[in-house]
PDB file of N, CA, C and O in Angstrom:
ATOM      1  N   UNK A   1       0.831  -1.180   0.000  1.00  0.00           N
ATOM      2  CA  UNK A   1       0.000   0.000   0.000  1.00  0.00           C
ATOM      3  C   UNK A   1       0.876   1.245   0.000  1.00  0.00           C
ATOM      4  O   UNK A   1       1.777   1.134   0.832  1.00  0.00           O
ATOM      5  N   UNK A   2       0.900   2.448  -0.700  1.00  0.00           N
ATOM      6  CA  UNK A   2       1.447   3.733  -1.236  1.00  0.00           C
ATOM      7  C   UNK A   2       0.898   4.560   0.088  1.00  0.00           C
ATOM      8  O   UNK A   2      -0.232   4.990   0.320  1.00  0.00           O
ATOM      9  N   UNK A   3       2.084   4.623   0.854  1.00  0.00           N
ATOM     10  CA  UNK A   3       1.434   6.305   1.949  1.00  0.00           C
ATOM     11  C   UNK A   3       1.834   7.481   1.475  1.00  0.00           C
ATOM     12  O   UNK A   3       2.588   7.678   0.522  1.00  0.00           O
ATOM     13  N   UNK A   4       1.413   8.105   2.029  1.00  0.00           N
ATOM     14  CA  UNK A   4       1.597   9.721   1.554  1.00  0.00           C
ATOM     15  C   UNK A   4       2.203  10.535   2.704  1.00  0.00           C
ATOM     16  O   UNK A   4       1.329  10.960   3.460  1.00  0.00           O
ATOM     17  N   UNK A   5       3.550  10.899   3.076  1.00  0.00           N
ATOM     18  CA  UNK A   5       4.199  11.197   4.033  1.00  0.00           C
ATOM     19  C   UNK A   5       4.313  12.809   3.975  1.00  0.00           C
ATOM     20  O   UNK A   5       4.575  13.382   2.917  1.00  0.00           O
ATOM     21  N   UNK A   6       4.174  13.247   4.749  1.00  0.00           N
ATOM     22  CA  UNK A   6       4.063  14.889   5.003  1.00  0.00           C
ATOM     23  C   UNK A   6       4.625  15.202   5.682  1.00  0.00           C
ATOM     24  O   UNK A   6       4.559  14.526   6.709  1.00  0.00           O
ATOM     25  N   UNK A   7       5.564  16.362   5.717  1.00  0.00           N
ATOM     26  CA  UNK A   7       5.965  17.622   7.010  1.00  0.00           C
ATOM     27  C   UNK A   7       5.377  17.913   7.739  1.00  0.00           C
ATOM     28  O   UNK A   7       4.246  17.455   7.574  1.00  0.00           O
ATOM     29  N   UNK A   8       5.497  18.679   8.862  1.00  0.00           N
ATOM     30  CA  UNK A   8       4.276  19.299   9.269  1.00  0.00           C
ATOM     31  C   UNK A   8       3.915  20.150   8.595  1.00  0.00           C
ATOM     32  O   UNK A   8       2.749  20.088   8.204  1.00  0.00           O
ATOM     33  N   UNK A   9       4.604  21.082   8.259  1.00  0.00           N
ATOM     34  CA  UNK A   9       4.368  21.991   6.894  1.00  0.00           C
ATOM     35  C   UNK A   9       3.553  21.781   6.143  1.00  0.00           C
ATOM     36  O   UNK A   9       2.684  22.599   5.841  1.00  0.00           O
ATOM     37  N   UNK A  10       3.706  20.099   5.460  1.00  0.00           N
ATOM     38  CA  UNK A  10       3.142  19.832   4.252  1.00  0.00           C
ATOM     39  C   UNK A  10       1.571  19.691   4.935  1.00  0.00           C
ATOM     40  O   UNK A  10       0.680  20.430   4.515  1.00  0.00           O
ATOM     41  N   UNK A  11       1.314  18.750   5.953  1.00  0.00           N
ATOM     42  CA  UNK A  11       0.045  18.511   6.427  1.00  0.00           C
ATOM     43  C   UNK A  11      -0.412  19.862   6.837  1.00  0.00           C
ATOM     44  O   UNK A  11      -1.642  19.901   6.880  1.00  0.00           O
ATOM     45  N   UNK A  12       0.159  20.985   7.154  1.00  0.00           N
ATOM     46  CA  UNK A  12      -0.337  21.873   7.572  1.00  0.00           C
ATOM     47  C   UNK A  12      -1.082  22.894   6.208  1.00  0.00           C
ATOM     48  O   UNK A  12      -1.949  23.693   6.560  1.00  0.00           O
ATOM     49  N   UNK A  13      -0.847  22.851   5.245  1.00  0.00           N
ATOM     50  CA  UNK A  13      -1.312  23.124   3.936  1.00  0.00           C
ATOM     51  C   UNK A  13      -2.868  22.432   3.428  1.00  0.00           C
ATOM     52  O   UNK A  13      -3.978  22.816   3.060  1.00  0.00           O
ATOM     53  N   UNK A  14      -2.118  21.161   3.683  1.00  0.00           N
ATOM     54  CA  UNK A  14      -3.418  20.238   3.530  1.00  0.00           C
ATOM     55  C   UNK A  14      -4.510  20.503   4.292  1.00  0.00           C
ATOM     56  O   UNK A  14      -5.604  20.619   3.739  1.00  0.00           O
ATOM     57  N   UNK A  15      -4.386  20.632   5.620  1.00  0.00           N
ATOM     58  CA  UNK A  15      -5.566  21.014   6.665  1.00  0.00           C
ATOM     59  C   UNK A  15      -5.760  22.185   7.370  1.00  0.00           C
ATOM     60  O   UNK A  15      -6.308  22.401   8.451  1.00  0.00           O
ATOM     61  N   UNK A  16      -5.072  23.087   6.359  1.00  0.00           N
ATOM     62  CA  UNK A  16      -4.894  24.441   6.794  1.00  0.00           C
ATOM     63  C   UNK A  16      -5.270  24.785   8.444  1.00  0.00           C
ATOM     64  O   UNK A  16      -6.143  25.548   8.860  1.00  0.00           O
ATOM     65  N   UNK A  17      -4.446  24.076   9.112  1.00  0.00           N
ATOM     66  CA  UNK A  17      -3.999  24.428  10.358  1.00  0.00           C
ATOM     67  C   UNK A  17      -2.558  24.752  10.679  1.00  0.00           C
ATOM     68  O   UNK A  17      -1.485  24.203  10.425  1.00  0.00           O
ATOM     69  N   UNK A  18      -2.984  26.026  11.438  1.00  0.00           N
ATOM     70  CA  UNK A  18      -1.208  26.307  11.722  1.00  0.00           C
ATOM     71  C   UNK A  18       0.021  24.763  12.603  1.00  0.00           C
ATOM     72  O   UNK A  18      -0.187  23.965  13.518  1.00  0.00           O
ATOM     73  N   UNK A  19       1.168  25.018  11.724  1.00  0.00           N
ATOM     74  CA  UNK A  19       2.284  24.002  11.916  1.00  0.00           C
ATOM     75  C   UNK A  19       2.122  24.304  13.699  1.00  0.00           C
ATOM     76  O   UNK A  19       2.561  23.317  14.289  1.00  0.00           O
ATOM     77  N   UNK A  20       1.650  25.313  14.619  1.00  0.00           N
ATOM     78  CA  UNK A  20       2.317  25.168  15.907  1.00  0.00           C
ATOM     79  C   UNK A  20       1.215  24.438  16.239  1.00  0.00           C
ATOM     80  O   UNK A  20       1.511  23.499  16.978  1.00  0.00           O
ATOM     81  N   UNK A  21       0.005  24.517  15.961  1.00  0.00           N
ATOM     82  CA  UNK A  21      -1.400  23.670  16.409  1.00  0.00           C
ATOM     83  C   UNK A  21      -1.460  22.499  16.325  1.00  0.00           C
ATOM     84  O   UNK A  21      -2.013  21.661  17.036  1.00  0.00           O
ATOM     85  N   UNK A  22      -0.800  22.416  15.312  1.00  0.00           N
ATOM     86  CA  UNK A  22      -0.805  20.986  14.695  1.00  0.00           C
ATOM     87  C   UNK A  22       0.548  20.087  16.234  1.00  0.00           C
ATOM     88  O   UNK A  22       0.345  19.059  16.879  1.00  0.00           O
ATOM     89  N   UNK A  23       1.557  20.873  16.285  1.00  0.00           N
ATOM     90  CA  UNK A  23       2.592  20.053  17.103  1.00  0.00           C
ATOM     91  C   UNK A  23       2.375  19.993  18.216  1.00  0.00           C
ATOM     92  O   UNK A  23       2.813  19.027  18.841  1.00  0.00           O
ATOM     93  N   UNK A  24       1.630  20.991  18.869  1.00  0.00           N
ATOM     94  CA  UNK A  24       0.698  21.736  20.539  1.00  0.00           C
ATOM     95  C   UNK A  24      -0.156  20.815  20.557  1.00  0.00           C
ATOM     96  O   UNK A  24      -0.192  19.855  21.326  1.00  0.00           O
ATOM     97  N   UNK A  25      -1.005  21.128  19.553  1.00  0.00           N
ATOM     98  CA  UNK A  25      -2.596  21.038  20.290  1.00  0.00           C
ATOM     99  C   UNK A  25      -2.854  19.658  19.591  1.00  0.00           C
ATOM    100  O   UNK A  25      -3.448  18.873  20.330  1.00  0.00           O
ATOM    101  N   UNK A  26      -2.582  19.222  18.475  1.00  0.00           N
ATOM    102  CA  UNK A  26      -3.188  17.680  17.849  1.00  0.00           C
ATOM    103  C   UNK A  26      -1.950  16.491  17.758  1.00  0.00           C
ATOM    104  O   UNK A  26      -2.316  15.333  17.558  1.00  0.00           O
ATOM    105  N   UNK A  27      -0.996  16.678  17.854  1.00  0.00           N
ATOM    106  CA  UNK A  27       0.274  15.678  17.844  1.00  0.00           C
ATOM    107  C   UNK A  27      -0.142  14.864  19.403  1.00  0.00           C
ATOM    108  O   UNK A  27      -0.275  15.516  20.439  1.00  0.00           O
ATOM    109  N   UNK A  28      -0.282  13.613  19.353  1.00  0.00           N
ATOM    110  CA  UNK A  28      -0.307  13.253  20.829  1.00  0.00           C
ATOM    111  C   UNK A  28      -1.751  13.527  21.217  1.00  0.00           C
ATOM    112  O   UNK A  28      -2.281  12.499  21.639  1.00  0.00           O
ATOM    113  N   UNK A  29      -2.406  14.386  21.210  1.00  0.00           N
ATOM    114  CA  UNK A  29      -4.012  13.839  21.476  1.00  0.00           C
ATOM    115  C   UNK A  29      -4.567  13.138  20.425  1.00  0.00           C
ATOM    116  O   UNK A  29      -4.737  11.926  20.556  1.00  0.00           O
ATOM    117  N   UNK A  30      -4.915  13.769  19.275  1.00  0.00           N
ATOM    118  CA  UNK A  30      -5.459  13.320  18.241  1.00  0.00           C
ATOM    119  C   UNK A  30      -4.772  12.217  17.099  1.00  0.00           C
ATOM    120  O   UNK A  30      -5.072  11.093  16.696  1.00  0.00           O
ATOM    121  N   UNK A  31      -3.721  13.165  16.831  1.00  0.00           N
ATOM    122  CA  UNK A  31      -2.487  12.423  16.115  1.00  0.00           C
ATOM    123  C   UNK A  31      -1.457  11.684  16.873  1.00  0.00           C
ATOM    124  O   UNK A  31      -0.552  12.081  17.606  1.00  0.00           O
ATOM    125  N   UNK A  32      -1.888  10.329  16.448  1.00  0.00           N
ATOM    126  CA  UNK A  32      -1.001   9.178  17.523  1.00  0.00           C
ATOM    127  C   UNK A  32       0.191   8.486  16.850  1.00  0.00           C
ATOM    128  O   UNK A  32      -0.015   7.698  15.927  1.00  0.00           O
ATOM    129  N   UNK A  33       1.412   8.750  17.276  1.00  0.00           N
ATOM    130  CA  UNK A  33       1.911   8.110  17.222  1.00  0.00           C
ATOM    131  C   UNK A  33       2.086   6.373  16.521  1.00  0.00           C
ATOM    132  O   UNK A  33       1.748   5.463  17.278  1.00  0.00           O
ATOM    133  N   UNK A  34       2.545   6.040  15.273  1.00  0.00           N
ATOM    134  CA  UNK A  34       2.516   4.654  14.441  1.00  0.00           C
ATOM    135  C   UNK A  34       1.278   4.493  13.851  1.00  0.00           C
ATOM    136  O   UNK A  34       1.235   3.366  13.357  1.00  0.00           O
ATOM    137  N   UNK A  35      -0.019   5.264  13.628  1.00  0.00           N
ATOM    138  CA  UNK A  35      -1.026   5.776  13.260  1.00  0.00           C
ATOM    139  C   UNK A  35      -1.230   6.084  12.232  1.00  0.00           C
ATOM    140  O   UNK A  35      -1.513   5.570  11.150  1.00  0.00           O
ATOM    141  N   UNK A  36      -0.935   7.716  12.959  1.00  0.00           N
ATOM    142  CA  UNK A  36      -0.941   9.107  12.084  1.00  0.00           C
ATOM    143  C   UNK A  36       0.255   9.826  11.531  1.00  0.00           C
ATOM    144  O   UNK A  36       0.120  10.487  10.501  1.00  0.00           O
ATOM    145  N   UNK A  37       1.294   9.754  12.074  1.00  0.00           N
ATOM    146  CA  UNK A  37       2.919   9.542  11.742  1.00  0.00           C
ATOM    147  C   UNK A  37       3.603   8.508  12.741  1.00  0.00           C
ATOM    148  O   UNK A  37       3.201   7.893  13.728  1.00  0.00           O
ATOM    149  N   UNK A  38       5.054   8.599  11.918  1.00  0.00           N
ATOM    150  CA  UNK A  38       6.094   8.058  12.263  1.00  0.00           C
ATOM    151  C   UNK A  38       7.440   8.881  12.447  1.00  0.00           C
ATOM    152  O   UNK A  38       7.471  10.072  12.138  1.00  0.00           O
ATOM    153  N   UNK A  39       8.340   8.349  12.859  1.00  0.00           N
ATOM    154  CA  UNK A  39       9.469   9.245  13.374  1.00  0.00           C
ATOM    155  C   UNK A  39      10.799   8.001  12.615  1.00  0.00           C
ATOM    156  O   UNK A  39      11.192   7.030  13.261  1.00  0.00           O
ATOM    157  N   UNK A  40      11.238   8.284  11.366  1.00  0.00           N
ATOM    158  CA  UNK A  40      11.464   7.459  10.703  1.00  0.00           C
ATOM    159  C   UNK A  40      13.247   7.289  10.896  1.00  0.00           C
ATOM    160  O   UNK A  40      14.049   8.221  10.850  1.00  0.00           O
ATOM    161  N   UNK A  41      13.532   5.996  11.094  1.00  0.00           N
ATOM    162  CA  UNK A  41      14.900   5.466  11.509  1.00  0.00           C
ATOM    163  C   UNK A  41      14.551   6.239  13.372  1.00  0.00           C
ATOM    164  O   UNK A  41      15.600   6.752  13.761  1.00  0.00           O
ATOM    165  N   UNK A  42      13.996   6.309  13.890  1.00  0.00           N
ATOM    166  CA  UNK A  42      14.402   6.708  15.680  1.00  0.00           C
ATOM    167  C   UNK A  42      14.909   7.706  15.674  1.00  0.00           C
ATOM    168  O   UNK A  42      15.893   7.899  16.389  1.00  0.00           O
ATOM    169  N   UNK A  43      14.372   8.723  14.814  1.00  0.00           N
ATOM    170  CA  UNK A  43      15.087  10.204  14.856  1.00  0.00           C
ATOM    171  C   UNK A  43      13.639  10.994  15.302  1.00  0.00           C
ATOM    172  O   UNK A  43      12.575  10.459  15.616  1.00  0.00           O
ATOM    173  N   UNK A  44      13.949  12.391  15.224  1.00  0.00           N
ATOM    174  CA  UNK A  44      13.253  13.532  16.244  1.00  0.00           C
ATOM    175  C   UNK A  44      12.724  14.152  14.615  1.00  0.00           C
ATOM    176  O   UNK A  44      12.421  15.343  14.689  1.00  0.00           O
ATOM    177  N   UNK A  45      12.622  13.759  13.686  1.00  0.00           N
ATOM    178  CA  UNK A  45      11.433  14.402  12.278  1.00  0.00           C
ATOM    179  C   UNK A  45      10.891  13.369  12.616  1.00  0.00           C
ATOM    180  O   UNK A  45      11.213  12.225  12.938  1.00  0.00           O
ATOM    181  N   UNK A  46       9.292  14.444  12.384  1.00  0.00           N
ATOM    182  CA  UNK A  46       8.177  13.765  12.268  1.00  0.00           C
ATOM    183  C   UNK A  46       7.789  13.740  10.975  1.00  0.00           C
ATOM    184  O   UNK A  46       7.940  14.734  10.265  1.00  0.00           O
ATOM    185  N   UNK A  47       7.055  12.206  10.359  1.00  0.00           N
ATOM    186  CA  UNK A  47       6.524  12.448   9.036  1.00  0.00           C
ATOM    187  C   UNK A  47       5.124  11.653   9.151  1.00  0.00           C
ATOM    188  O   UNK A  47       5.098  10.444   9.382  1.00  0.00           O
ATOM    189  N   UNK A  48       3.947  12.445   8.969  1.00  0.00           N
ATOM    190  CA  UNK A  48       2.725  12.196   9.058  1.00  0.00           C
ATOM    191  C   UNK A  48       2.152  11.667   7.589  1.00  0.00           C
ATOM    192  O   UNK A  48       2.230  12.172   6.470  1.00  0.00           O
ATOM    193  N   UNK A  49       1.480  10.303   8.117  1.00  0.00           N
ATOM    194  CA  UNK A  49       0.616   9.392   7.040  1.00  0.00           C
ATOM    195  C   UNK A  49      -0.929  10.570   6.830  1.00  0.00           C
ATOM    196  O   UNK A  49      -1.840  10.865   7.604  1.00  0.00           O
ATOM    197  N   UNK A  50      -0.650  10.924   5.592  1.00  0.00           N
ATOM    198  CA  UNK A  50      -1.712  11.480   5.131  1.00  0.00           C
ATOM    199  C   UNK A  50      -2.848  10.531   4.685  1.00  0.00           C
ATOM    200  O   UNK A  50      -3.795  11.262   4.395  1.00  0.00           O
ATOM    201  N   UNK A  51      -3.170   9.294   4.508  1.00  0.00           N
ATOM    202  CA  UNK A  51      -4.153   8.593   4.354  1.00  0.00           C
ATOM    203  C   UNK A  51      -4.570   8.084   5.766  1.00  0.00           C
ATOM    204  O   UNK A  51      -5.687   7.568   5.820  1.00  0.00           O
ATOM    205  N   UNK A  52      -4.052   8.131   6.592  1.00  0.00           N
ATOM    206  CA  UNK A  52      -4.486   7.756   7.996  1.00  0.00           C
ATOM    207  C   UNK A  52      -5.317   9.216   8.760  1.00  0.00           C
ATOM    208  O   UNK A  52      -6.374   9.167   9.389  1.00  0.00           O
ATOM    209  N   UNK A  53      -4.718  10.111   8.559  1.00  0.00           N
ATOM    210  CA  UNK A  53      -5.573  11.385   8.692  1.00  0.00           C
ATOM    211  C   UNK A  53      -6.486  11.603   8.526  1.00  0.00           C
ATOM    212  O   UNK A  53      -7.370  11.784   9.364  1.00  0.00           O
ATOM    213  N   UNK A  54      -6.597  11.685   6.674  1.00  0.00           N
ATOM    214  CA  UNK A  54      -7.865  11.673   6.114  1.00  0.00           C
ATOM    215  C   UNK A  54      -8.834  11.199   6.603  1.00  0.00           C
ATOM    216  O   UNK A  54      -9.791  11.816   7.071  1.00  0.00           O
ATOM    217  N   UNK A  55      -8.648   9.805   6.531  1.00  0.00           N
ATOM    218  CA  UNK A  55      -9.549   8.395   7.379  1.00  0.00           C
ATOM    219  C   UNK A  55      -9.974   8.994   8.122  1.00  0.00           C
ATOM    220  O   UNK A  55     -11.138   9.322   7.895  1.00  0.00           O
ATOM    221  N   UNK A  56      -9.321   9.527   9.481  1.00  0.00           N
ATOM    222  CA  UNK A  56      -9.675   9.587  11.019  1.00  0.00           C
ATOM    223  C   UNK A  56     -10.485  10.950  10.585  1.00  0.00           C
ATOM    224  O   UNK A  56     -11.649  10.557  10.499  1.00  0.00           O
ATOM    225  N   UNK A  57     -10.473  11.876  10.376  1.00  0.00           N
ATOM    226  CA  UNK A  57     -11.135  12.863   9.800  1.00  0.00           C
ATOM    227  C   UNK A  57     -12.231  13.204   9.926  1.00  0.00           C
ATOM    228  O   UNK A  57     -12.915  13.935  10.643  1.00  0.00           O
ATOM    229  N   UNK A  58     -12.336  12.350   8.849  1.00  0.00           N
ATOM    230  CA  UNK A  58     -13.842  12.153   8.255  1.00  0.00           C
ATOM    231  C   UNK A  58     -14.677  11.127   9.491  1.00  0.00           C
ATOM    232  O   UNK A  58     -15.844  11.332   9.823  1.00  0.00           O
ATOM    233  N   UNK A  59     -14.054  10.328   9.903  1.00  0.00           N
ATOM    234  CA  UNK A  59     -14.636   9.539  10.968  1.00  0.00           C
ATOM    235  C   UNK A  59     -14.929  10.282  12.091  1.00  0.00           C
ATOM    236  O   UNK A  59     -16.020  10.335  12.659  1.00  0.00           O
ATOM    237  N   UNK A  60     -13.454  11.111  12.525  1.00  0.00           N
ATOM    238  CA  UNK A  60     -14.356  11.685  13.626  1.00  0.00           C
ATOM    239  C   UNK A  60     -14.815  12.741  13.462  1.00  0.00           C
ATOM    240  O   UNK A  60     -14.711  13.399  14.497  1.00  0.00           O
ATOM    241  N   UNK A  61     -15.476  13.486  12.359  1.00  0.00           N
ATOM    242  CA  UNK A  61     -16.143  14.674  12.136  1.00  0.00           C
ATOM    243  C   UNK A  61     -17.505  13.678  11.967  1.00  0.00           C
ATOM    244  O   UNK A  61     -18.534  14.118  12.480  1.00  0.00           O
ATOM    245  N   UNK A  62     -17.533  13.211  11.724  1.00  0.00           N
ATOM    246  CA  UNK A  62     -19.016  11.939  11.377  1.00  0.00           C
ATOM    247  C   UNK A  62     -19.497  11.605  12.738  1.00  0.00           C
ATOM    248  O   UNK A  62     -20.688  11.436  13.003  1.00  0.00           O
ATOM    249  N   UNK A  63     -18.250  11.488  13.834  1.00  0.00           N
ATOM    250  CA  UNK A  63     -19.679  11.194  15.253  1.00  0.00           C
ATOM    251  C   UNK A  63     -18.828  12.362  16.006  1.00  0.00           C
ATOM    252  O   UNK A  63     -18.081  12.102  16.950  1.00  0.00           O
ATOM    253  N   UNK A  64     -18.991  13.478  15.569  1.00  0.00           N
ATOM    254  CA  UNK A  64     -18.838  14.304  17.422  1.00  0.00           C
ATOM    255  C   UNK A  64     -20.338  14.957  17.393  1.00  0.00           C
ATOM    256  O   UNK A  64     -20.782  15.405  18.450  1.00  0.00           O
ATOM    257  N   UNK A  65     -21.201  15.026  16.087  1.00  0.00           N
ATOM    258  CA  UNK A  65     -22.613  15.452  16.580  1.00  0.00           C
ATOM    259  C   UNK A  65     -23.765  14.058  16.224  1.00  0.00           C
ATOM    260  O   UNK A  65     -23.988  13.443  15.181  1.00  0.00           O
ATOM    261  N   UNK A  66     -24.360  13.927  17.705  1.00  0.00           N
ATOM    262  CA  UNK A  66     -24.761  12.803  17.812  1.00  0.00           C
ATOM    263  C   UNK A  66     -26.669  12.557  17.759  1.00  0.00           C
ATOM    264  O   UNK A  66     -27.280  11.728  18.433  1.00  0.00           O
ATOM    265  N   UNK A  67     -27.091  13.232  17.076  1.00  0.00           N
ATOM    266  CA  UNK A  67     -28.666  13.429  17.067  1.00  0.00           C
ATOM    267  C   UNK A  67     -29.453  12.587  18.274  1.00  0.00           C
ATOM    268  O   UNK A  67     -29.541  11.366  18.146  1.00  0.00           O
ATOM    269  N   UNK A  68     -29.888  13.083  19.162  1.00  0.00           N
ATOM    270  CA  UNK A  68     -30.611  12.263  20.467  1.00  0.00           C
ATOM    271  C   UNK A  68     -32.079  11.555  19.288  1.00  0.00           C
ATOM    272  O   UNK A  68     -32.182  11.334  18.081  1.00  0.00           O
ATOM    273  N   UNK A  69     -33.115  11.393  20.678  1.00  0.00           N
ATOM    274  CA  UNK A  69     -33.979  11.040  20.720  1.00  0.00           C
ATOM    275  C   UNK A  69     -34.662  12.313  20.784  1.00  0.00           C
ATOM    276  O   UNK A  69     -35.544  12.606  19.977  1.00  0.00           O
ATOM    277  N   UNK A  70     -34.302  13.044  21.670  1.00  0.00           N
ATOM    278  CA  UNK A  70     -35.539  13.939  21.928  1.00  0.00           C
ATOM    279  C   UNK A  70     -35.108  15.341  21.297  1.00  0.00           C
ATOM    280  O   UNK A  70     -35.222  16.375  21.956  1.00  0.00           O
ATOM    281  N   UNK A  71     -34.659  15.335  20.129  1.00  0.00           N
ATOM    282  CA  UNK A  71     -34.167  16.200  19.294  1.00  0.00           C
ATOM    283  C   UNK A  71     -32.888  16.759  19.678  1.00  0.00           C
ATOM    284  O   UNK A  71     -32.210  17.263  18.782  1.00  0.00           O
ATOM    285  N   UNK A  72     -32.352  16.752  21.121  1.00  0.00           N
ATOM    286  CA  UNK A  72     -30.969  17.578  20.831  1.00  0.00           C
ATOM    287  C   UNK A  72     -29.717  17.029  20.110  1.00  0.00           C
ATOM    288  O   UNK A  72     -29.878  16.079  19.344  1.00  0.00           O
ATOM    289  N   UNK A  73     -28.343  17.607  20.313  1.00  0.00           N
ATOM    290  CA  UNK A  73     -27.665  16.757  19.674  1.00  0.00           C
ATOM    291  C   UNK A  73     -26.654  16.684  21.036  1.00  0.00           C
ATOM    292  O   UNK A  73     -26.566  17.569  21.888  1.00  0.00           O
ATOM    293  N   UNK A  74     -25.913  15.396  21.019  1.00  0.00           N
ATOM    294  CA  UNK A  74     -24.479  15.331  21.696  1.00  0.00           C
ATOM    295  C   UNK A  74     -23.162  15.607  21.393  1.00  0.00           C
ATOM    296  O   UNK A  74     -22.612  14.505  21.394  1.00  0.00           O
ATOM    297  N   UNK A  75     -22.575  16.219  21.206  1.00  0.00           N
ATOM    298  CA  UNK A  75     -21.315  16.596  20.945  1.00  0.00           C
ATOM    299  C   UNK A  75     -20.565  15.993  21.721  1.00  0.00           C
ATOM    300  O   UNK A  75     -20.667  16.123  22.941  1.00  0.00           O
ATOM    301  N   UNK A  76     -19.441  15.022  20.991  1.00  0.00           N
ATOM    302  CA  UNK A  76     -18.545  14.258  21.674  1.00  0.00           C
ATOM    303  C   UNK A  76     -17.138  14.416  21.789  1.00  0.00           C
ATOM    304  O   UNK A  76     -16.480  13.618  22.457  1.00  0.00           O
TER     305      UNK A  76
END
């Protein structure tokens, strides 16, 4: 299978989120480690699987609003 390896830079283009948000705020919560990137030969660059992203994405933009029963929604 063909991955698609990104900078942060590069992913940061792609998901037009700033490179510091991306290393702060989503590296390690969202973006996991052997996942979503890799750190290739045991070195300190990160290079993020852009088809694993995508994936998770769309998945979790698909359940954080959760339509109840009694019309509200849940946000997860």
């Amino acid at each position: 299978m063909n991955q698609t390896y990104l900078t942060t830079e590069g992913l940061s283009e792609r998901i037009h989120y700033d490179q510091r948000t991306i290393r702060e705020r989503l590296k390690d919560s969202v973006l996991i480690e052997g996942v979503h990137y890799i750190r290739p030969f045991g070195g300190r660059k990160i290079l993020y699987i852009w088809e694993s992203i995508e994936r998770d994405m769309r998945v979790m933009g698909s359940t954080l609003s959760i339509p109840m029963a009694n019309g509200d929604v849940c946000h997860g």
